[in-house]
N, C-alpha and C positions, 0 to 999 in steps of 0.2 A: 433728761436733757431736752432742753427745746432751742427751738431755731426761732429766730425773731426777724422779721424782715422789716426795714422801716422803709416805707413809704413819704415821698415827698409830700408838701400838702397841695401838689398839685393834683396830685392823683385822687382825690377828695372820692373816684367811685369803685375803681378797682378796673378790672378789664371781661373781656370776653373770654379769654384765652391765654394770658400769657404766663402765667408760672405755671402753666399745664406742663409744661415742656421739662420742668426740674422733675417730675416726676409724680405729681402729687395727684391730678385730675381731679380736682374736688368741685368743680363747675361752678355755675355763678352763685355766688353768696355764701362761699363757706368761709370765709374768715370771719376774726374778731379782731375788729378794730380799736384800738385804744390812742388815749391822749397819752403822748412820753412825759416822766416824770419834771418836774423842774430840776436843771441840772446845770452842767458847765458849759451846754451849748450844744449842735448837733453833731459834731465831732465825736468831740467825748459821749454822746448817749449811743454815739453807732459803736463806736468802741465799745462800751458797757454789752452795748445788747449781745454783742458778734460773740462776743467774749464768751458770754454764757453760751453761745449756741456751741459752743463747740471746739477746737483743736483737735488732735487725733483723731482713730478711729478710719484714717480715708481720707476725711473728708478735703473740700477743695476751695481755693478761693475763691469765687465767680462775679465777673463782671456781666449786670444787666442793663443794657444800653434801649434806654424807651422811651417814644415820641410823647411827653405827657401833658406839653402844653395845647389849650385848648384850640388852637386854631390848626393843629396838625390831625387831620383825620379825627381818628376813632377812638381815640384818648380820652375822650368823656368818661363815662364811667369807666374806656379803650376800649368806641364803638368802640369786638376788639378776639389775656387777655386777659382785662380781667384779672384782676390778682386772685385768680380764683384756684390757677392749678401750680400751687409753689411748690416747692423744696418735700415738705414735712405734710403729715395727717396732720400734725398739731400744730399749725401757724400762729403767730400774735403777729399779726400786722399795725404799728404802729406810724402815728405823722411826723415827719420832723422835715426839716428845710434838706434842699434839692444837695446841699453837700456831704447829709452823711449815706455811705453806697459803697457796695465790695463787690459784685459779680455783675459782670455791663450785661443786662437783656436789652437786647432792640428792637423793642416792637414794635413803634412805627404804624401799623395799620388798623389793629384791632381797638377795641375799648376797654379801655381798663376799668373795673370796677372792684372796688373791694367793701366786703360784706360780714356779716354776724354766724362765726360759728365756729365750732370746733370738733378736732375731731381727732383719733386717736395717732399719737406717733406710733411710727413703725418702722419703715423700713431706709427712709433717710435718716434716721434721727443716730444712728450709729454712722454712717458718712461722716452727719456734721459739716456740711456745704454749710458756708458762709456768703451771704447773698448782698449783692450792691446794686440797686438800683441807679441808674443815670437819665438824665434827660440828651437824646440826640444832638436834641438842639442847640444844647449849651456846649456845642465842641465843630469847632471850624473845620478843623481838618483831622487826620489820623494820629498824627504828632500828638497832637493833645489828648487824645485817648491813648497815646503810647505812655505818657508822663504823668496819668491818673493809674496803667497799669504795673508802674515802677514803683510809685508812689504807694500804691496799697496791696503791693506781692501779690499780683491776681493771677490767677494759674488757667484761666480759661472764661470763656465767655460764650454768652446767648444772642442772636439778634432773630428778632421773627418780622422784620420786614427786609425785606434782598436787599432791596436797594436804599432808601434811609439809614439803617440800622447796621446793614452787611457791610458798605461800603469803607466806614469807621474800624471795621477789624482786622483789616488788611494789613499783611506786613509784621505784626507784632511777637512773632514765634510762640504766643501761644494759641492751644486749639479752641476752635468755635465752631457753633452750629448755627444755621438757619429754619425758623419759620418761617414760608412765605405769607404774606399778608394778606394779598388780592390785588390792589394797584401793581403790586413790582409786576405782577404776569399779567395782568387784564390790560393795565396802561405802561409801565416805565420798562415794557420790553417791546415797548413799537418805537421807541426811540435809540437809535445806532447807540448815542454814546452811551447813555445807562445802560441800554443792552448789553454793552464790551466792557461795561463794568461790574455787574451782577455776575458774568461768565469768569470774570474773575477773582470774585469773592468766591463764587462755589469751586474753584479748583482749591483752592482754599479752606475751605468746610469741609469739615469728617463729616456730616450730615445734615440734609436739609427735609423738611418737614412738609408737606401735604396735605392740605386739608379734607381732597377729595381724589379720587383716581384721575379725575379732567383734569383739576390744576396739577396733578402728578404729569399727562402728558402733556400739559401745554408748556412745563418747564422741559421736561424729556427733547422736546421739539428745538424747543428756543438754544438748548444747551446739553445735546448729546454726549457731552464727556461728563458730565455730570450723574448720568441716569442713575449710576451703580449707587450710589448715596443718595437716593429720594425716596423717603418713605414716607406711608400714607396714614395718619393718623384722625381720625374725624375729632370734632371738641368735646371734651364730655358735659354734660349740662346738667345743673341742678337750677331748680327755682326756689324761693322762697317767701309767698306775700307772707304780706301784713298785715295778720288776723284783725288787726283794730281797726284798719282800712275803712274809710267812710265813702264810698261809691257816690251818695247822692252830696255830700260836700264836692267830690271831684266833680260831678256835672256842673254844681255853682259856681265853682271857680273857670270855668271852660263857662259859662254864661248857656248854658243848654237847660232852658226852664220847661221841662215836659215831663211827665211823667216817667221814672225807669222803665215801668212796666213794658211801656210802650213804644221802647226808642228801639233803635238797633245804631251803634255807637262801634266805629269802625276805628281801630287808631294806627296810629303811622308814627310809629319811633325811632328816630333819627338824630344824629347832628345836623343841625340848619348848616350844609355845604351842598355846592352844586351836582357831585358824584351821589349825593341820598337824593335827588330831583323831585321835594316832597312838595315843589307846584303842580307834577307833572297829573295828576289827576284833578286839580282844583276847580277847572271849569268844571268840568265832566259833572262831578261830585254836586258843583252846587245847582247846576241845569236838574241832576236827579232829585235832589232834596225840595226844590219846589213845586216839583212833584209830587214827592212823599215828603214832607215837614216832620215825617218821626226819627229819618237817619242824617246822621250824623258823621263826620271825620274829623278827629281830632291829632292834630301832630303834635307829641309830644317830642322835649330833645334840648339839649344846649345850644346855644351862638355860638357854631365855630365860626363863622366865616363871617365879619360883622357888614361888609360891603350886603353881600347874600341875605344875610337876617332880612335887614332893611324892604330887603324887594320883596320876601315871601310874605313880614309884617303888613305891609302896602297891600300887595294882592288877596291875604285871607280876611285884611279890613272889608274888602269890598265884597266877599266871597259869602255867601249863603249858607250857610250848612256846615261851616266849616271852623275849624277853633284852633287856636294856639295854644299849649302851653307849655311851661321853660320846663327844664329839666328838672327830675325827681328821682329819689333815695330808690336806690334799688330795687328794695321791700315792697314798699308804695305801688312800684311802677311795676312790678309782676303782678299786684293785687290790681289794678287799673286793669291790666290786659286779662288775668283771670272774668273779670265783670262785663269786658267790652262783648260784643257779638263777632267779632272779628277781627285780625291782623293783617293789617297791608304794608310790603312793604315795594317799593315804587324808586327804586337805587339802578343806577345807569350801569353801577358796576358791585360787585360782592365776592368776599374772597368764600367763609361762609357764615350767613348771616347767624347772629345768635339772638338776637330779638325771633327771628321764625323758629327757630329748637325752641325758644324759652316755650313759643305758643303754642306748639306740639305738646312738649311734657306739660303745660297747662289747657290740654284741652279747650283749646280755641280755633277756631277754622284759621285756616291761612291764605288770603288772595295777592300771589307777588308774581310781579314781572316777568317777563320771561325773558331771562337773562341766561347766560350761562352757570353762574354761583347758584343761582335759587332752585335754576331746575336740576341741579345737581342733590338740591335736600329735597325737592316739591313733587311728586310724579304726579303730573295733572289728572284730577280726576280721582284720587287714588288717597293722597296725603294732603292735599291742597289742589289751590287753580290756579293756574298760570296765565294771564292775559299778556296780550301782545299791543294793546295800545286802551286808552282810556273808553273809548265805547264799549269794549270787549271787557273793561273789569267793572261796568257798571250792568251789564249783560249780566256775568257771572254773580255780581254782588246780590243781584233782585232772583235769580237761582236760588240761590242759599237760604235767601231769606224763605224763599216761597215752598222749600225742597227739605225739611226735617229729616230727612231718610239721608240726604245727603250729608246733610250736615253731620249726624249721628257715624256715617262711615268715615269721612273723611277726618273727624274727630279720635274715632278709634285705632282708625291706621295709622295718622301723623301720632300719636301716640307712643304704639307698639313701633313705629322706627325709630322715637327717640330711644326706648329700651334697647331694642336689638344692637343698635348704631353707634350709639353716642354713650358710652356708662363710663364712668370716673375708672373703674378697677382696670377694662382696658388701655386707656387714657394713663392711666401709671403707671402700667408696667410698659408701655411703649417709650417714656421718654425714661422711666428708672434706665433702660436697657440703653437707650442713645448719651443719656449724658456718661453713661460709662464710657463710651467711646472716645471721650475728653479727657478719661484718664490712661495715663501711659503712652507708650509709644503710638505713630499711626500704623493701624491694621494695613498689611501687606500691600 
C-alpha cells in the first residue's frame, strides 16, 4: 500500500519543510514527481489515488491548508516545507489542479519544493493517512474551510504557519497542529490583532512546532498558556544535485564571461520580496567587484513580489558584479551552490532558513546576517559568518577568500551540524509521535 499525495500545479517545487510534520522527514528532494494519468478530471484522480492509499488500519483524514501561490512568501519551491517531509517513506507525489485535497496543511511561510525519489514505506503506510492539500488563499474565512471539512469527512488538520494557516482552523471540532513559520513570531506577533489571534488558534492546537529553542521562547513569551504544547523540532535536510549540472553553462547564462578557475561566485537564493532584502548587499558587492573583477554575486529565486522584482531588476541592471537569475529545478540549484564558493543569505527575517542547512550538508561556506533565525543555525566563526551590515560581509567575504584554513573549518563544522542536528530519522519520529496526538480524545 502506498500513499499518494497530489500536489497542485502550483506547487511546481515542493517546499522546505512542510510534510515533515506527517511524519516522514525525508528533506529536500525526496519525492518522485509524476504527471497524473488522463482521467475524469481532478476530482476523480484524488479520489483514485486516496483510494488506493488506504482505509483502515488507523488511518485518518487530513486537511493540509498551504500558502502555494507565488506572491505568498516561501511557496516557491515553499521558500519553506517543501513537500519533502509527507505522510510515507514511499511518496508519489503527483500535479493535478488546486481542487483535488484531503488533509488542509497550512503552511503559509516555508517553500515548498517537491523533488525525485523514493524511498522505503514503513511506518505510515499501515496508518494509511489520506492527505489534502489546499491553498490558504482560496478560502475567505473559516466557514469555508468548515464546508470543505464536511464536504470531504476530514478528521483533523495541519497548518505550519500561526497565523495564515492557523487562523482558518478555528472553531471546526476537529484537532489540528501548528508549525510556526517565522513571520507569525518574527513579524505578525507585534501586531495586537494577529497577536490575539494566533493566542487563540494555539488554545486550540494539541501541538505547535518549533523550529529552534529561540523561536520555542519567543512563542513561550508571546503566549504563556501555550508553553506545555511547544515542541522543538529542527528540519531535516537532504540535498540532491544534478550530476549532469553544467557549471560553466550557468556562468553564460548569468553573463559572467571569466574563467571558473578563477572566479569566486557568491549566490543569494531567494524569492524576489522585501523580507529576503536581496538589494541589501548590492552596492557594497559591486564597489568590491571593481576591485577584484573575479567575484561575483548571483541571486538566484522567483518574482514573488512583482512591484519588488522590478526595483531589484532596475538596480542589479546598474549593478557591477552582480547577476540575476529566475528560479531553478531544485537538482540544478543544489548543483549551482555545491560549485559556488559561497552562500549568502541577506533576509531581514527567517523562521529557519533551508537554502543555509542545504550549504552546510553541501559543503559550502556560509555568510548570513545576523539575524536572529540564522544565528540560531550560524555560530559565527565556527559553522559560518555572521555580519551585521554590508561592509562587515565584504570584510568577512575577502577573509574567506584569503583564509583556506578557515574556510576548510567552517566547511567541516557547518557540516557535522547538519549530521548531528538536522537528520530525517529524528525529524520522523517527532511528528510520527505529534500527529498521534490528533488521534483520539485530547490528552488531559
Amino acid at each position: 500500500m502506498a500513499v499518494r499525495v497530489l500536489i497542485p500545479e502550483a506547487y511546481e517545487y515542493g517546499c522546505s519543510h512542510p510534510f515533515a510534520l506527517l511524519g516522514r522527514g525525508i528533506g529536500l528532494g525526496s519525492f518522485r514527481r509524476e504527471r497524473p494519468s488522463a482521467g475524469p478530471g481532478p476530482a476523480a484522480a484524488a479520489e483514485q489515488v486516496y483510494g488506493q492509499g488506504g482505509g483502515g488500519g488507523g488511518g485518518m483524514r487530513m486537511l493540509f491548508l498551504a500558502v502555494l501561490r507565488p506572491h505568498t512568501g516561501n511557496a516557491v519551491t515553499a521558500e519553506r516545507v517543501r513537500l519533502q517531509n509527507i505522510l510515507t517513506d514511499n511518496i508519489q507525489v503527483m500535479q493535478c489542479s488546486a481542487d483535488g485535497s484531503k488533509i488542509i496543511l497550512a503552511l503559509g511561510e516555508l517553500q515548498m519544493r517537491v523533488w525525485t525519489a523514493q524511498q522505503e514505506l514503513d511506518h505510515l503506510e499501515a496508518a494509511g493517512h489520506v492527505c489534502i492539500l489546499k491553498d490558504a488563499f482560496d478560502f475567505e474565512s473559516p466557514s469555508e474551510v468548515s464546508d470543505l471539512i464536511a464536504a470531504e469527512n476530514l478528521e483533523a488538520a495541519l497548518a505550519l504557519h500561526l497565523y495564515r494557516g492557523g487562523r482558518l482552523l478555528q472553531g471546526h471540532q476537529i484537532p489540528f497542529g501548528i508549525i510556526f513559520g517565522g513571520t507569525d513570531l518574527n513579524e505578525d506577533a507585534n501586531h495586537r490583532e494577529k497577536n490575539e489571534v494566533m493566542g487563540r488558534v494555539l488554545e486550540e492546537a494539541r501541538f505547535a512546532v518549533a523550529f529552534t529553542e529561540s523561536m520555542k521562547e519567543m512563542a513561550q513569551t508571546q503566549w504563556p498558556h501555550a508553553k506545555n504544547k511547544i515542541y522543538v523540532q529542527s528540519q531535516g535536510i537532504a540535498t540532491i544535485p544534478n550530476a549532469a549540472f553544467n557549471w560553466n553553462s550557468f556562468l553564460q547564462r548569468s553573463e559572467i564571461n571569466q574563467n571558473a578557475d578563477n572566479l569566486h561566485v557568491f549566490l543569494l537564493i531567494c524569492g524576489l520580496r522585501q523580507v529576503k532584502d536581496p538589494l541589501y548587499l548590492v552596492d557594497a558587492f559591486s564597489e568590491w567587484h571593481q576591485e577584484e573583477p573575479n567575484v561575483y554575486m548571483v541571486i538566484v529565486g522567483p518574482e514573488v513580489d512583482p512591484v519588488f522584482t522590478r526595483e531589484v531588476k532596475a538596480r542589479v541592471k546598474r549593478a557591477a558584479g552582480v547577476r540575476l537569475m529566475g528560479e531553478m529545478q531544485r537538482e540544478d540549484l543544489h548543483a549551482a551552490l555545491r560549485n559556488c564558493f559561497a552562500l549568502v543569505n541577506s533576509s531581514v527575517s527567517e523562521g529557519m532558513s533551508a537554502a543555509i542547512l542545504e550549504a552546510m550538508d553541501l559543503e559550502v561556506p556560509v555568510l548570513a546576517r545576523n539575524i536572529p533565525g540564522n544565528a540560531a543555525l550560524v555560530k559565527h566563526g565556527v559553522t559560518g559568518l555572521l555580519f551585521a551590515d554590508p561592509q562587515e560581509f565584504v570584510q568577512l567575504a575577502k577573509r574567506l577568500i584569503r583564509d583556506p584554513a578557515l574556510e576548510r573549518e567552517i566547511v567541516a563544522q557547518g557540516r557535522a551540524h547538519v549530521q548531528r542536528h538536522h537528520s530525517w530519522q529524528a525529524e520522523r519520529e517527532t511528528y510520527q509521535h505529534l500527529v498521534g496526538k490528533l488521534q483520539g480524545p485530547l490528552e488531559g
